[in-house]
C-alpha positions, 0 to 999 in steps of 0.5 A: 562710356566715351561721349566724344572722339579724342586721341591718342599720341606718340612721342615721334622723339623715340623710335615707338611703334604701336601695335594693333592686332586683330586676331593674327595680324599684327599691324605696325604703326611707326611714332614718326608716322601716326600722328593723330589717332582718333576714337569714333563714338568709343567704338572705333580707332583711326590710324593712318587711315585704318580704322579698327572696330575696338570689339575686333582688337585683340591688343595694342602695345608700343615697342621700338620695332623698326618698320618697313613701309610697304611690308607684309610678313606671313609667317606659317606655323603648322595650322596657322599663320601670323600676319604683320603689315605695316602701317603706311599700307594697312588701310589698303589692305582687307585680310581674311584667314582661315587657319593657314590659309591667307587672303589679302585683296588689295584696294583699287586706291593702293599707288605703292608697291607692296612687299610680302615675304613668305615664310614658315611651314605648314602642311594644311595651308595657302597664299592667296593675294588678289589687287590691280598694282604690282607687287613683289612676293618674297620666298624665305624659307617657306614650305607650304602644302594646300590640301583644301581646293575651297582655299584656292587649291594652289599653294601660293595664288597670285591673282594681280593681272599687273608685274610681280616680283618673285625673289626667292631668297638667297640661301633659302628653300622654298617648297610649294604644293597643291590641293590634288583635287582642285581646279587650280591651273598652277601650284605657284599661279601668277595672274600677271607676269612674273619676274624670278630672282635671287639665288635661293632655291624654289621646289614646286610640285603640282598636282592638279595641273602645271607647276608654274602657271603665270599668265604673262611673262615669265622672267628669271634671274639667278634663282633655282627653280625645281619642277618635281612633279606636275600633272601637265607642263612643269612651267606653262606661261604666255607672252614670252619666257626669258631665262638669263641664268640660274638653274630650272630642273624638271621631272616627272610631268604629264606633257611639256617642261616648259610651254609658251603660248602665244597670248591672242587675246584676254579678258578682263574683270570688265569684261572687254577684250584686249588684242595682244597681236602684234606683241612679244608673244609665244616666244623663248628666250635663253640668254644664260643658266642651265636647264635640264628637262626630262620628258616622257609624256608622249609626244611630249615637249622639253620645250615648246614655243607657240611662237620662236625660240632663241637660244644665245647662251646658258646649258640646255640639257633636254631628254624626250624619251615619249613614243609618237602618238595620233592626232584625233583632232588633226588626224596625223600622228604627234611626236616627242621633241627636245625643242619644238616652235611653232615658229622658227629656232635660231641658236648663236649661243650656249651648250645644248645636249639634246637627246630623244628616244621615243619613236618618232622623237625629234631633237629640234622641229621648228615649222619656221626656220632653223638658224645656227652660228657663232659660238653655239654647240649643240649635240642632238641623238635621237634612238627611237624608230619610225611612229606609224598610226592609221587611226586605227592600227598603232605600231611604235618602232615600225619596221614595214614598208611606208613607201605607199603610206601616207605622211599623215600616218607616220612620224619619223626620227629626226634630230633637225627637222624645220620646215623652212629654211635652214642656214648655218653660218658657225657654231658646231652641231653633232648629231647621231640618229641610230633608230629605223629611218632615222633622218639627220638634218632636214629642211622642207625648204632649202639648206645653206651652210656657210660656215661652222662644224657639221657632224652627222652619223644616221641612219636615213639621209644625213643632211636632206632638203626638200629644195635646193641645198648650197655649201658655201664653207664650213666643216661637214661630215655627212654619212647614212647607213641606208640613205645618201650623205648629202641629199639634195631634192632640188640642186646640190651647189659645193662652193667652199668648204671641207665636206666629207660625205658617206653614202649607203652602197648602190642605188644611195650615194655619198652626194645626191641631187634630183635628176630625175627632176632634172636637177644637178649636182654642180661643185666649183670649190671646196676639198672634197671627199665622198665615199659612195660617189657622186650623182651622175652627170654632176657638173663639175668645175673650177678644180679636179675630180679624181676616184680610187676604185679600192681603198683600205677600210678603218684607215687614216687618209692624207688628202693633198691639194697640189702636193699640199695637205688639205684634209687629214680623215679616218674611212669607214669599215670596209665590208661587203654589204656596207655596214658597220665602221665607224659610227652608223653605216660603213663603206663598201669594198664595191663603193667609189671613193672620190676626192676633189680639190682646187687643183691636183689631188693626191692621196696617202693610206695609212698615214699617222695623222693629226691637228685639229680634231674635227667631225668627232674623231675621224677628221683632222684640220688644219692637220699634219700627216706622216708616212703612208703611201699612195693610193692610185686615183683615176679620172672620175667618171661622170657617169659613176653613182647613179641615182640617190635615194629620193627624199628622205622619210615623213615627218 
């Protein structure tokens, strides 16, 4: 029996390392390090400020292992899990295991920052960590399953408030699963804010709630990340979500693929409140990478912001296919969307595919407004019909007359929907809405476009806004089945651009304003050609207007500006009714093709087209044209069109 403490020593000269290991933790305590070891009345050993209870070690040895300060290994093998810590750290850390369930809680004293590297397989097994410092968490070939709700239910439960780090290594994958019967909020739950990185690849299925959960920010870099499955979103986070590349894959989820919540307020371990107004909260950022998102929740979201959503680089491919639904709480009916903000969406960058198909589905809906430039392309389709929902009578795909039926009631397809203000001032954006009342592009508010290409084939109005719309320049192709090409409900200003509209036959026009709420149509520039007409008593200026009151259906146009080619375009099939040509709807025998250009126009039928292809195939510019011949214009008549077709359909 020892009477007395004493010590043991290790020779700093030779790159030794003792090893104490308690159980399956192994913990590394370099030469150069330790110095001093000291026993406690013989029933205690001290090293680097961990003391150990001699009764709990179960080996000590010496190696030359080399040691890294601030590291944690967990290695997963079936039923359990062996542990290494390195020394510098070891008297910060308490470590609890139960199989291949892990838990380590970090002392409030720890000042550095710690690495645990994660790898192995087990089917019964979790990661949970628990301390007020940041921390990175390193994804090295891991599989790990929970099926134990009393062990966390998440398969790796980060519950550090503060930055944590998650390097998914590069060249490995990593597959995480959760307990189907806990009270986890994510497979991977990360209290704080979590920064992804590295190239490896991370699959996650959550099977109680979201598959990714962290309670702050979410960042990634590079990594890969697939959601297979998740009962709610496939990622849920607050304060922000920045993505600058890599690739996220979701699938199979209950409600949104990714949802940002604006963080109001929180509460802490002491219980007080901490106001987070004011801050970068409820917001999505895309800078680069891809994404791919398929949705079929209804009324579900590929992506939905509380706050804004900025998109300047990177692929989305998003697909919503959820049928619309009511709101018991808001008592007015919910739809799918590809991208949904409760604030406003602004996209200068990037490829986006957007397709929705449910009825209802939205492309973009934005409750702020909606912002379009520089290099971004976007292509939205939405297939679905109109929802309709009184509270007690559902139909999805509706097809009766909503005339007299409150908004409230109904939702209808849009690929553009904002309720304030949108500008587009570059970018391309192509848009086909073939559903019942499906609507183009609509703004609550008032619609400029400045510059950019505009495609949109729909149903209902191609391009609507509830105030006043102004075309400043830019490429537009505007055509409707059922509706007007261009529906101004305030007054409809052509200043500039290219601008070809197609409207329905009669009552609907290719280019409406609101007289009966005595606005107007007012065109001072641009080159124009309308197939439908114009609003009557349209104010026209600074060039001429003229009409051909027959033209050749499925036929290449030359449009010339004072002997001078200015628009190369393909007309609609011609039939009796209007229907049918290229794209959705077509032009009528009995519709008014009308032209406008800064000085005399001219127009050539059955011409060889070519150039820069515009508007998806029916539009050349700049463009070259040969042969054809003359198609006779007359004056236009003011008079001609009569009134458009109102203000589109309900949300």
């Amino acid at each position: 029996m020892l009477l007395s403490p004493f010590t043991i020593h290790l020779s700093p000269l030779f790159a030794q390392t003792l090893n104490i290991q308690v159980g399956n933790v192994t913990y590394q305590f370099p030469a150069t390090q330790a110095g001093e070891m000291p026993f406690g009345g013989g029933s205690t050993l001290t090293v680097m400020g961990k003391t150990f209870s001699l009764s709990e070690i179960s080996r000590m040895y010496v190696d030359e292992t080399q040691v890294t300060d601030g590291a944690v290994a967990v290695v997963y093998n079936g039923s359990s899990a062996a542990i290494t810590v390195a020394g510098n750290i070891a008297r910060y850390l308490a470590i609890t295991q139960s199989g291949a369930h892990v838990s380590i809680t970090q002392s409030s004293d720890l000042a550095d920052e710690i690495t645990y590297t994660l790898s192995g397989s087990s089917t019964n097994g979790g990661f949970y960590m628990s301390g007020s410092y940041k921390a990175t968490v390193e994804l090295s070939g891991l599989t790990l399953t929970n099926v134990s709700a009393t062990y966390s239910g998440a398969a790796v439960h980060i519950q550090n408030s503060k930055r944590i780090k998650v390097k998914v290594v590069t060249g490995t994958t990593n597959t995480l699963v959760d307990a189907a019967n806990g009270s986890q909020k994510g497979c991977l739950y990360i209290k704080g804010h979590a920064e992804f990185a590295q190239y490896g690849t991370l699959n996650i299925t959550g099977n109680v709630k979201h598959g990714i959960k962290t309670g702050e920010y979410m960042t990634l870099k590079n990594a890969n990340i697939n959601i297979l499955s998740a009962v709610s979103d496939g990622i849920n986070c607050s304060q922000y979500f920045l993505m600058e590349s890599g690739t996220i894959t979701i699938n199979n989820v209950g409600d949104d693929g990714i949802q940002c919540d604006i963080d109001d307020t929180d509460t802490g371990s002491t219980g007080q409140t901490t106001d987070h107004e004011g801050e970068d909260s409820g917001n999505v950022y895309i800078l680069g990478g891809t994404l791919n998102i398929t949705v079929s929740a209804t009324a579900g979201k590929d992506i939905k912001a509380d706050g804004d959503i900025i998109i300047s680089g990177g692929k989305v491919n998003a697909k919503a296919s959820g049928n619309g639904t009511w709101d018991t709480d808001d008592l007015e009916t919910k739809s799918a969307a590809c991208l949904s903000a409760d604030g406003n969406i602004a996209i200068s960058g990037g490829t986006l595919t957007l397709t929705a198909s449910g009825s209802g589905g939205k492309g973009i809906k934005a409750d702020g407004t909606f912002a379009l430039c520089d290099s971004a392309v976007v292509v939205i389709t939405t297939t679905g019909g109109l929802y309709y929902n009184n509270g007690s009578t559902e139909n999805t795909n509706y097809t009766g007359n909503t005339d007299r039926i409150s908004n409230s009631y109904y939702s209808s397809p849009k690929a553009v929907k904002a309720t304030g203000i949108i500008t587009i001032s570059g970018g391309k954006i192509f848009v086909t809405t073939s559903g019942r009342n499906g609507e183009g592009i609509e703004s609550k508010s008032t619609v400029t476009i400045n510059s950019g290409e505009i495609a949109v084939n729909s149903y209902d109005d191609a391009i609507n806004s509830t105030s006043d719309m102004t075309i400043n320049g830019g490429l537009i192709y505007a055509r409707a089945t059922n509706n007007d090409g261009l529906d101004a409900n305030g007054n409809c200003y052509i200043k500039g651009g290219i601008v070809y509209a197609i409207g329905a036959s009669s009552p609907e026009v290719a280019i409406d304003a609101n007289t009966e709420e005595q606005k107007k149509l007012y065109i001072t520039g641009g080159t124009i050609v309308a197939v439908g007409g114009l609003e009557s008593g349209s104010s026209i200026s600074g060039g001429t207007c003229k009409q051909a009151s027959s033209w050749t259906g499925s036929a290449w146009h030359a449009l010339y500006n004072n002997g001078e080619l200015a628009f190369v375009f393909k007309t609609p099939t011609k039939s009796s009714s209007g229907g049918g040509g290229y794209g959705p709807g077509g032009g009528g025998s009995s519709q008014k093709l009308v032209v406008y250009t800064s000085s005399t126009p001219t127009l050539k039928s059955g011409i060889t087209g070519g150039g820069t292809e515009v508007f998806d195939g029916v539009g050349y510019y700049p463009a070259t044209a040969a042969g054809g011949s003359s198609v006779t214009l007359s004056s236009y008549s003011n008079s001609g069109g009569g009134p458009g077709g109102g203000g589109g359909w309900g949300w």
